[in-house]
N, C-alpha and C positions, 0 to 999 in steps of 0.2 A: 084329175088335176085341173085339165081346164075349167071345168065347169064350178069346182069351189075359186079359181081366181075368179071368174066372171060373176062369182057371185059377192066376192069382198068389191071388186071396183066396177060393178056394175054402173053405179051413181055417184061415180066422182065429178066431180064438179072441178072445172076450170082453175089449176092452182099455178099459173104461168109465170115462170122467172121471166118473161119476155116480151111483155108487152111494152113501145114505144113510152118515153117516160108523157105524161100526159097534164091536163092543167088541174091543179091542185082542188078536192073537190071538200066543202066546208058542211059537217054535220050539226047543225044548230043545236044547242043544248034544249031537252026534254022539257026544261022547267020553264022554259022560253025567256030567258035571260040572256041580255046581246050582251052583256059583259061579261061573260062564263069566263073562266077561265078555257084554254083551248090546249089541245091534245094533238101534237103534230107528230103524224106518222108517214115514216119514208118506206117505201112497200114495195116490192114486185109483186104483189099480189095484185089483178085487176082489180079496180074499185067496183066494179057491179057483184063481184064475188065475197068481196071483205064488207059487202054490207050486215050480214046474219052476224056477223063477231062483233061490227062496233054496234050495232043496234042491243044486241046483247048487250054490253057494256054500258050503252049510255040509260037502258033501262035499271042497271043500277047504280049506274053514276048518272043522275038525269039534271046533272049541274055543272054538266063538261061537255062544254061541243071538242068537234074531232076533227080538224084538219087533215085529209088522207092526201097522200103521195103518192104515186105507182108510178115505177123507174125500171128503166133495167138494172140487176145486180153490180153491175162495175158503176154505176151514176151512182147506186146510194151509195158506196164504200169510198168512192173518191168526192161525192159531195160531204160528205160526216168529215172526213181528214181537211180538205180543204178550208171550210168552215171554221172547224175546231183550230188549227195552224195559223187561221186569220182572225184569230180571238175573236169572231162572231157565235152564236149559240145557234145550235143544230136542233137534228131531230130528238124528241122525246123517247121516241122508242122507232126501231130499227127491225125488220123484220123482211129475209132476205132468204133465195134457195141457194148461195152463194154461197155455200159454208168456210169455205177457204177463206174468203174477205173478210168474214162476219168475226170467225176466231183468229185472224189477222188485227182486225179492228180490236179486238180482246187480248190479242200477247203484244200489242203498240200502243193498250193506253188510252186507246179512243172509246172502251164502254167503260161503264162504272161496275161493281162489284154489288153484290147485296142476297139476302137471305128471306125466303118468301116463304109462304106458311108449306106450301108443297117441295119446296128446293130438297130438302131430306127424304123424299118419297120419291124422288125425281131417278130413274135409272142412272145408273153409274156413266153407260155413257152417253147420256144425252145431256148432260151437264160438266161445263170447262171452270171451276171457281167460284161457282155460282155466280158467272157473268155471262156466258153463251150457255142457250138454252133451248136444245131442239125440239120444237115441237109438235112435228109431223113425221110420219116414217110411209116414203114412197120410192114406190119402183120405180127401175127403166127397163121398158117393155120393148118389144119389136109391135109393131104397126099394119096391117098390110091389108090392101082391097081385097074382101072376101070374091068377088066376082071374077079376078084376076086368078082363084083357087080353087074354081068351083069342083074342078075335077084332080085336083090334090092337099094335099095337105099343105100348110105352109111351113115353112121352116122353125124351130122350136130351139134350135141350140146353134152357137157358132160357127160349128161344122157343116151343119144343115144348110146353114144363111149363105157360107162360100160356094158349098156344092150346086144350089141353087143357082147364082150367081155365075158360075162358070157353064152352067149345065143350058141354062136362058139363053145366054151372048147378047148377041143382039136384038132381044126382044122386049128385052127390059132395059137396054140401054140409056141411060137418061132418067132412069123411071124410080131411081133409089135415093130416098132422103137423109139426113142426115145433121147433127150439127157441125156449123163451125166453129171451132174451138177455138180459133185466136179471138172470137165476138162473143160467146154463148160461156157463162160461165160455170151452168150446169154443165154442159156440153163438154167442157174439160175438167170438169171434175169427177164425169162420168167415164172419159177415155182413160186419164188417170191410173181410176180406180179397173178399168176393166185390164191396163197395164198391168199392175200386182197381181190382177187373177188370174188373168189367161196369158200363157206365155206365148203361144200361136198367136197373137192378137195383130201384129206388122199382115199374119195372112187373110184376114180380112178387111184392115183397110187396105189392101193392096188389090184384092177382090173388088172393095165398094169403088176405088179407081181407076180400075178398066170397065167395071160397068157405070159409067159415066157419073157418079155420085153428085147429085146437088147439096151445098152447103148455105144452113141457114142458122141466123141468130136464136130464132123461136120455134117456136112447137108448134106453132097455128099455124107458119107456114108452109111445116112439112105435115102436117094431120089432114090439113085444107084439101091439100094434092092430092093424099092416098083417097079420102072420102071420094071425091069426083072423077077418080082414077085416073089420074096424071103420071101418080105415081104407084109402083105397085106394094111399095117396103119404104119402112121408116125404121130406122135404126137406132137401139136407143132412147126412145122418147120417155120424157115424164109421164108414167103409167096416170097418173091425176086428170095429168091435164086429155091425155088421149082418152079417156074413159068417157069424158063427158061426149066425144063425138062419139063416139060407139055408140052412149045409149040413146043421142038424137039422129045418126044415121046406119042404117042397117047394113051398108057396105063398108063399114070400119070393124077390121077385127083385133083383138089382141092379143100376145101371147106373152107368156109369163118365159124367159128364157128358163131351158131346163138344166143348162149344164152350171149356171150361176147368173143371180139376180143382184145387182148391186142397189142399193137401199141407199138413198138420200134424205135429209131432214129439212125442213127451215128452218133459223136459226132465229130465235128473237133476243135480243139486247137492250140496254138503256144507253146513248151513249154520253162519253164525258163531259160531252159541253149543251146536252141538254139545256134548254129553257127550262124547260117544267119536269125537272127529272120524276119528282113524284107523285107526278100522271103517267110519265112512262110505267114506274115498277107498276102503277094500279093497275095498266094495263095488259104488262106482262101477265100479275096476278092473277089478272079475269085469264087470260090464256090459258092458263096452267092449271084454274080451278074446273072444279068438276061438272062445273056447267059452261065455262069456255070450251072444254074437251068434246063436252058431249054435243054442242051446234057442230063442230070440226067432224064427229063421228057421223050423228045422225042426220043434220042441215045438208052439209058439206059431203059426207058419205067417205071420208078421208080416215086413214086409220088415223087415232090418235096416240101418244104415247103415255098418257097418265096411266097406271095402274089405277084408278080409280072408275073408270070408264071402261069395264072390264064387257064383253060381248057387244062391245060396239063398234066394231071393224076397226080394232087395236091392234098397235102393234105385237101384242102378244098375239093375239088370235092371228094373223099373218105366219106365225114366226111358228106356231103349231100347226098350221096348215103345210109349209113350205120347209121348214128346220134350215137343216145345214146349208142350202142352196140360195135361203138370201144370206145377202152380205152388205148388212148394214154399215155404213160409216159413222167412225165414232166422234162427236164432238172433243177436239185434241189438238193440240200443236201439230198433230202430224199431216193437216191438213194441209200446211203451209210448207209442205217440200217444194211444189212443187208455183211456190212462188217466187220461189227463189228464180230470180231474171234469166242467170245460166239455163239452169235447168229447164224451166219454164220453156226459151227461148230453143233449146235443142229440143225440147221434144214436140212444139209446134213446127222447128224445121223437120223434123223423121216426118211426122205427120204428112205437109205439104209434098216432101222428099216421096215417102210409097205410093202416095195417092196419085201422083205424077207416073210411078212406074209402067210400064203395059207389061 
């Protein structure tokens, strides 16, 4: 089992809901025309990572330069509404690991609707009305300095990760990463989701809170730790984004949880107050088509989700590797339970509340 994960994300590339939002970076159009029309995309994706997608893209649209944005997940959902609310025109296309905000942005009105030559080919649930449209299917992996393991195994399932944790004390104290979920909006849409699964789940964060747990927005700065051995466990991390330190540092290991793996997407839209809507769907299109997929599979090394892109670290091939044990989330209204501000609001106080316990 380990060694077919290690071999699907061997070469994942950097796909980080969390990088700092940064200054807007301009892809001149191919055909070298400074009055192109322009393509403006609002992204958690880093811009050095989303270069293979839009060079893709502008090689067949070589008459559209590209505007990129890279924000964290709550900046692009609250700049799109803000924007749109203040009769200004927003981004073209929207593309976010955020899924809650993204089909929030989609049941409020803020994307538009429309029908692309693959939307009917499209998995049932990675498509909400053909307006949310997931297009990555990734894990959250545990993390941990192989050198901190050298003379055991590391922990492989939740039980494992407590008993560990209890069994350490104080030796790892301090030394366990994690997100923070009132900042990190994968990060609670991963606690969530591990809420529904695991019904034990108060007994390991109650665990990661007596052994001193550090809480961050991003993955870089809990992956940073483990690599250099600060830290010895990262909890949870975007299997994408952690893979790439793997395969540039040899003290990064990963493991694929064994008792359940919950599966995230990013979410691509057009939204409603668009500028140039139809540069967005173009660019949706390239996404979803069979040579968007395959830079995502093969470039990228990311599963993709098109059934067209079949043996290309797809999410089929994941799903035949691993079956019942991931637990894909589905593009759906039922994302947004837990936006709800009550609810939201209580279960970041439990959170805060066990973490605090001894």
């Amino acid at each position: 089992m380990k060694q077919l994960w290690l071999g699907v994300i061997s070469g994942l590339l950097i796909l980080c809901n969390n990088a700092a939002e940064a200054a807007p970076v301009l892809f001149p159009a191919l055909n070298g025309n400074k009055n192109a029309q322009v393509l403006v995309v609002y992204s958690s994706l880093d811009e050095p990572l989303a270069r293979p997608m839009i060079e893709g893209f502008q090689k067949e649209n070589p008459d559209i330069a590209v505007r990129y944005e890279d924000m964290l997940t709550t900046e692009i959902y609250h700049r799109i509404v803000r924007e749109t609310d203040d009769g200004l025109k927003t981004a073209d296309f929207a593309f976010s690991s955020a899924m809650d905000l993204q089909v929030k942005l989609t049941n409020d009105g803020y994307a538009q609707s429309g029908i692309l030559p693959m939307s009917e080919h499209w998995p049932a649930w990675a498509n909400w009305r053909n307006t949310a449209y997931a297009l990555t299917f990734e894990p959250a992996v545990f993390v941990y300095h192989k050198p901190d393991f050298k003379d055991r195994k590391p922990p492989s399932t939740r039980a494992e990760f407590v008993a560990y944790l209890k069994e350490q004390g104080e030796a790892v104290f301090g030394r366990i990463g994690t997100y923070d979920i009132e900042r990190s909006g994968v990060g609670f849409l991963f606690m969530a989701r591990d809420q529904e699964q695991f019904d034990d789940i108060w007994t390991v964060i109650r665990a990661m809170g007596a052994a001193g747990v550090k809480l961050y927005s991003t993955s870089q700065a809990i992956v940073e730790r483990v690599a250099d051995g600060r830290f010895v466990l990262g909890y949870n991390i975007l299997g994408s984004y952690a893979a790439d330190w793997a395969a540039r540092n040899p003290d990064v290991g990963i493991i694929l949880p064994k008792d359940y793996t919950v599966v995230m997407s990013r979410i691509g839209l057009v939204p409603e107050a668009a500028a140039s809507p139809q540069l967005g769907w173009r660019y949706l299109e390239f996404f979803m088509s069979k040579t968007g997929q395959t830079i995502l599979a093969r470039q990228l090394q990311i599963p993709a989700v098109s059934p067209e892109v079949a043996g290309e670290n797809t999410a089929l091939t994941m799903q035949e590797i691993y079956g019942s044990k991931l637990k894909p989330v589905p593009v759906s209204p039922g994302l947004m339970v837990y936006l709800d501000q009550v609810k939201r609001s209580r279960l970041i106080e439990k959170w805060n509340n066990v973490l605090r316990q001894q």
